[in-house]
Structure formats: structure tokens, C-alpha cells
C-alpha positions as CSV (number, residue, x, y, z in Angstrom):
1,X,-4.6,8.4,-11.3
2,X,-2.4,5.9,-11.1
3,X,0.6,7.4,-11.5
4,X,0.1,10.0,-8.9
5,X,-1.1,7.5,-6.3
6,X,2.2,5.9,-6.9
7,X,4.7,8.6,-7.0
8,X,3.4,10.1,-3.9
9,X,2.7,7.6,-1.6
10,X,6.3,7.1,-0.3
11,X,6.5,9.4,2.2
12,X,3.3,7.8,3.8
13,X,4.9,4.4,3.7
14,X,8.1,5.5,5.7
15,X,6.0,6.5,8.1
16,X,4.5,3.5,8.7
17,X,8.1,1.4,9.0
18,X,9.2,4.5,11.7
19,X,5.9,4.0,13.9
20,X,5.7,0.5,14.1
21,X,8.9,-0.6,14.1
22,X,8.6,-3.7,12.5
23,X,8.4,-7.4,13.4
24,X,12.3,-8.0,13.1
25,X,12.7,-5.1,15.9
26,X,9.8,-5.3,17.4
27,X,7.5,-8.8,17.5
28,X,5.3,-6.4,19.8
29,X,4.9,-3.0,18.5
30,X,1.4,-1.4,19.2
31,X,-0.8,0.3,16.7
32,X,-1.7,3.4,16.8
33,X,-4.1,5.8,14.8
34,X,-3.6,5.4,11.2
35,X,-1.9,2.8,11.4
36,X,-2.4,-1.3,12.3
37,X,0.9,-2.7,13.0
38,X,0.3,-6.6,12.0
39,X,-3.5,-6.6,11.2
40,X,-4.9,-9.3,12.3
41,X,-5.8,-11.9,9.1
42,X,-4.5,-10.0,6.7
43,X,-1.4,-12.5,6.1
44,X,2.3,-11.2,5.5
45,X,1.0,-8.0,6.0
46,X,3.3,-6.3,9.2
47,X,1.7,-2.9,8.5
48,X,-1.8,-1.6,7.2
49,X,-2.3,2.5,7.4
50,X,-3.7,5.4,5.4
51,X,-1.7,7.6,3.6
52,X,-2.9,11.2,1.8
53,X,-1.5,14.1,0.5
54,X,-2.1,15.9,4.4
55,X,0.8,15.1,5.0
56,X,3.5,11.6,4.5
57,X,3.9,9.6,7.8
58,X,0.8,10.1,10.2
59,X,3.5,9.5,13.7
60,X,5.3,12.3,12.2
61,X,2.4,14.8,11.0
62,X,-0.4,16.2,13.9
63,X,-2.3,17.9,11.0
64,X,-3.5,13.8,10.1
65,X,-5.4,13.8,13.7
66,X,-6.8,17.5,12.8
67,X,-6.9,17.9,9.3
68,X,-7.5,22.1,8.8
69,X,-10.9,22.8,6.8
70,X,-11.0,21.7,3.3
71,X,-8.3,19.4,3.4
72,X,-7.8,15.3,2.4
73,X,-9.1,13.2,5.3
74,X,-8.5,9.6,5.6
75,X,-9.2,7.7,8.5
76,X,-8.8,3.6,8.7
77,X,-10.4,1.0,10.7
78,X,-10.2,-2.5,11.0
79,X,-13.9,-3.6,11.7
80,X,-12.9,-7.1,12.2
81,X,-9.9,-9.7,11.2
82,X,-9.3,-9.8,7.6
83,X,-11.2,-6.8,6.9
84,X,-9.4,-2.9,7.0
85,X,-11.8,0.2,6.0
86,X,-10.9,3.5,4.5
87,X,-13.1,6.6,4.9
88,X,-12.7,10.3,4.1
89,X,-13.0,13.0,1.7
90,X,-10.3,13.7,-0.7
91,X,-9.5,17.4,-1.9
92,X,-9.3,18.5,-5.2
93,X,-6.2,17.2,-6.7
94,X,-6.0,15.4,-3.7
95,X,-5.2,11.9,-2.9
96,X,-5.8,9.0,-0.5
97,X,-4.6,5.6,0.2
98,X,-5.0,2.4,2.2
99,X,-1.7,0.6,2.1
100,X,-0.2,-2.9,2.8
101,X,3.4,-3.2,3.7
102,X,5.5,-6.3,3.4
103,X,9.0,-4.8,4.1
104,X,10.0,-3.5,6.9
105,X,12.2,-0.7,7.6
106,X,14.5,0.5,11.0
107,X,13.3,3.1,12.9
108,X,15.9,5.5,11.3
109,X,14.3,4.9,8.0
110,X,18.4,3.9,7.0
111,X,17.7,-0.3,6.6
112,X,15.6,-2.4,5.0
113,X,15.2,-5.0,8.3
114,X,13.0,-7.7,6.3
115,X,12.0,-8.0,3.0
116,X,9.5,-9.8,1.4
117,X,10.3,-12.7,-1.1
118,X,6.8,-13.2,-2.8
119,X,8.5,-15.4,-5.7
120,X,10.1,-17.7,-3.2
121,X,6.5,-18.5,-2.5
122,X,5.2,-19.1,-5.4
123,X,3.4,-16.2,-5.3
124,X,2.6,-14.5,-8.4
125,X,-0.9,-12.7,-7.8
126,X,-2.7,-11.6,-5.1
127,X,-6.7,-11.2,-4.8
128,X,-8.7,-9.4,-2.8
129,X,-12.5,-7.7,-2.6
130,X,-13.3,-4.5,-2.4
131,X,-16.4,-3.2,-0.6
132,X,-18.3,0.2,-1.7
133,X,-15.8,1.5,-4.3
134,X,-16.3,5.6,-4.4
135,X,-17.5,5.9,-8.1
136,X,-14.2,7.5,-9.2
137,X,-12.8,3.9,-8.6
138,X,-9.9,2.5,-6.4
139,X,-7.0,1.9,-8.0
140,X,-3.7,-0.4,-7.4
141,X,0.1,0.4,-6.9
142,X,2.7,-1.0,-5.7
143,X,6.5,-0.8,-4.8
144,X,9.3,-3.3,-4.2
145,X,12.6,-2.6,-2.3
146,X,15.7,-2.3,-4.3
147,X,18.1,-1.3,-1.9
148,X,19.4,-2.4,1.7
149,X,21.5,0.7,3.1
150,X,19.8,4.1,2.7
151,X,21.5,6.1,4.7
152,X,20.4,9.5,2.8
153,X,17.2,8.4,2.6
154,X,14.5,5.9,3.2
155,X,13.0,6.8,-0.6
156,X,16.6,5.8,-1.8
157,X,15.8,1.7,-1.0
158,X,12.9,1.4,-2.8
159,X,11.7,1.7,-6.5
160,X,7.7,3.1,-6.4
161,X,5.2,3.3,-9.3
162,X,4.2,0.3,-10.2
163,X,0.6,0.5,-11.3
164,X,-1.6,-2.7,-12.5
165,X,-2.4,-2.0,-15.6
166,X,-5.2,-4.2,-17.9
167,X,-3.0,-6.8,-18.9
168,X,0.8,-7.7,-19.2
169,X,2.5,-4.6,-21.2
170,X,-0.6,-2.8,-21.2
171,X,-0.4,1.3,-20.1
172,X,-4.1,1.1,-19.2
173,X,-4.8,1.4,-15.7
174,X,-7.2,-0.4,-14.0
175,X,-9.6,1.3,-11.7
176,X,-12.0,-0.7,-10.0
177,X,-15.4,1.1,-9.8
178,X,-18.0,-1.9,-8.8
179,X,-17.8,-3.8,-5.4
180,X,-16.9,-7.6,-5.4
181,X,-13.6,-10.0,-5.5
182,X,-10.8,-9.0,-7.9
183,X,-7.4,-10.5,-8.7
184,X,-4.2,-8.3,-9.5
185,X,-1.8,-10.3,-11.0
186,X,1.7,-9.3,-10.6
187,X,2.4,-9.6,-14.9
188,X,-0.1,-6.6,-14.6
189,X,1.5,-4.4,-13.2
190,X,4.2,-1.7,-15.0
191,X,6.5,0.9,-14.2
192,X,4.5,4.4,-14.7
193,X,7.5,7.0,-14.0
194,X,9.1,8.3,-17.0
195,X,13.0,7.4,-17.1
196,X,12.6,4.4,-14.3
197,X,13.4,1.0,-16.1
198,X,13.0,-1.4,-13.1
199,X,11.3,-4.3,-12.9
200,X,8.8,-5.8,-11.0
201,X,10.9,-7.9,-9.0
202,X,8.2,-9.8,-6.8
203,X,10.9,-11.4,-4.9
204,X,11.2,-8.0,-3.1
205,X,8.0,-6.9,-3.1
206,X,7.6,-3.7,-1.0
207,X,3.9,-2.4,-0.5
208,X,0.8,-2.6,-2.1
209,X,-1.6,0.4,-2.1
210,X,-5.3,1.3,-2.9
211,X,-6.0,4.7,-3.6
212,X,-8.8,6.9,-4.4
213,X,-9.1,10.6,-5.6
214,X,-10.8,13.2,-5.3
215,X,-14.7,13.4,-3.6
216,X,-16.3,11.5,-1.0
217,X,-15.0,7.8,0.0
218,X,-15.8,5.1,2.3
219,X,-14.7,1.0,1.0
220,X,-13.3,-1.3,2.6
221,X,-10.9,-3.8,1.6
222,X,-11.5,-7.7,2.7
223,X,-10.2,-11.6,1.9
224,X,-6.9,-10.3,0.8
225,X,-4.3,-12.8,0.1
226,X,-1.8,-14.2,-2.3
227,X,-2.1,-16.7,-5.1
228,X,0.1,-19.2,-7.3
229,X,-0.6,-19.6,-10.4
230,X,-3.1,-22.3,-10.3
231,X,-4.9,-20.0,-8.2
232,X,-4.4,-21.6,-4.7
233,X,-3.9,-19.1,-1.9
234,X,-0.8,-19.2,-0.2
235,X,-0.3,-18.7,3.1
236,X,2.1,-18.0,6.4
């Protein structure tokens, strides 16, 4: 699963930079639905949304508002500060995703405006809890950007697929399937498209995404934030 999460969650994520703007154009861009431009305690984050295989960016697809019978739904809320929501049935070989971006794109989708340097930080895990995890499991991407100038295409300046696995150069995925606080260090997670040798380079770390499959879904995602290696949380 977590290798289709991660190939297909790009178009979702350019969606997100076009709507909101960013915080290097835009210190106050407004949310709108699918979308929470610079959720409120979730630090570094400048964009939470949902993403699913409707359709990529939600500013940019009306079928997301009024998904046709049968189809993926995903809807997000943000019940209160530090805590964003996912809800929504996925369809068979379907997909859905809650995702946190870091980087931050222009509105052409052309530029990479900001990136994020996680290593800079310190930073080398990030933790989290996950509330009501549908009992197919959530599981964790990521992306980092790899590229300034895109002028062909926003997908052209990053590098997707990055899935935690069960341990440094392990090709087990993790799937988190029971509620409670987890930990995703950034040694855990490997490249899962065939032919694509980059790293993980956390000093440009793009997104990081939670994704479900198919059936029924409603979990929420709380406390997130990043970590050093002695496990003190790092912040703004």
C-alpha cells in the first residue's frame, strides 16, 4: 500500500502549494475546503489537506466537493489546534490521504519558494499519534524536493516514494493498525519506486503523508512534531 500511496499522491500535493500560496508569497493565505493553509499547532507545517484518487488538487477538481456515487471521499477537519481529522470511504483500489507539507511551491507550480531543512535542525524523526486507525492500517510516505526550477512541471522538483519501512534498509512497510503515539524515524524510511536511487535527503524534506485504502475511514492525526535524536522535540 505503500507504494501506491506514494506514487500517486503528487498531483494532490501541487494542489495544495497552487491554493494556498504559501507563506513566502502569501503570510496570509486563507484556507479553504480540503485544505488548512498553516494549521494551527501543527509546527512547520504551512499546508495540511486531503488528497485521493477523485481527483489531484481539490482548488482545481469540483468532483472533490461532489464526489459522483461510488467514488473515494475524503473530507478533513481540524477539530482543534494540533489535531487534523480524516474521514471517508475509499473505493476499491482506491486511495486516500491526509498530508503535511513543508515546502512550498509558487502559484504556477514552476518554483520551489521555501524549502524545508529538517537536518539543519537537528531533526531526524518525527512522532505523532494516530486516533481510530481503519483496520486496514494507515500508513506513512513521504517526499523531499530535489529541484528548484520546474518549469515543465511541478512533479519535475520533487522526488516521491518514500515509504517508512520497519527498520533502516528494511522493504517492510509499516502500517499502523492500533491507535496511540508512534515515532517515524527518518533512517526508516526507503525509496519504493523501481529505477529511483535517491536518497532521503531530510535537509529538503518535502511532505509527509498518511494514507489509508480501501473501506470505511475516519482517524485523526494529533501531537505531531519533530524529534532529535535524543528524542527532544524540536520546535519553530
Amino acid at each position: 500500500m505503500i507504494k501506491r500511496l506514494s506514487m500517486v499522491l503528487l498531483a494532490g500535493i501541487l494542489g495544495l502549494a497552487s491554493a494556498c500560496g504559501g507563506s513566502s508569497e502569501d503570510p496570509n493565505c486563507a484556507s479553504a475546503e480540503g485544505f488548512d493553509c498553516h494549521p494551527s499547532g501543527l509546527p512547520f507545517v504551512e499546508v495540511a489537506g486531503a488528497a485521493s484518487d477523485l481527483c489531484g488538487g481539490y482548488d482545481q477538481c469540483p468532483l472533490a466537493a461532489h464526489p459522483p456515487a461510488g467514488s473515494t471521499t475524503a473530507t478533513l477537519t481540524q477539530p482543534q489546534a494540533g489535531k487534523v481529522c480524516l474521514s471517508g470511504t475509499v473505493a476499491t483500489n482506491g486511495w486516500a490521504q491526509l498530508v503535511l507539507q513543508f515546502a512550498v511551491f509558487n502559484k504556477q507550480f514552476t518554483k520551489i519558494v521555501k524549502t524545508f531543512d529538517a537536518d539543519a535542525l537537528g531533526i531526524t524523526q518525527a512522532a505523532f499519534t494516530i486516533d481510530s486507525p481503519p483496520s486496514s492500517g494507515v500508513a506513512v510516505g513521504a517526499a523531499i524536493t530535489t529541484n528548484f526550477d520546474c518549469p515543465a512541471s511541478g512533479f519535475d522538483c520533487i522526488t516521491y516514494g518514500f515509504g517508512l519501512m520497519t527498520a533502516p534498509l528494511s522493504n517492510v512497510p509499516v502500517t499502523f493498525t492500533a491507535p496511540g503515539p508512534q515515532v517515524a524515524p527518518f533512517v526508516d524510511f526507503q525509496q519504493t519506486r523501481s529505477g529511483v536511487s535517491q536518497t532521503f535527503d531530510t535537509s529538503a524534506l518535502q511532505h509527509i503523508v498518511f494514507g489509508v485504502a480501501m473501506g470505511d475511514y475516519d482517524f485523526c492525526l494529533r501531537d505531531f512534531k519533530f524529534l532529535d535524536a535524543a528524542g527532544n522535540e524540536v520546535k519553530p
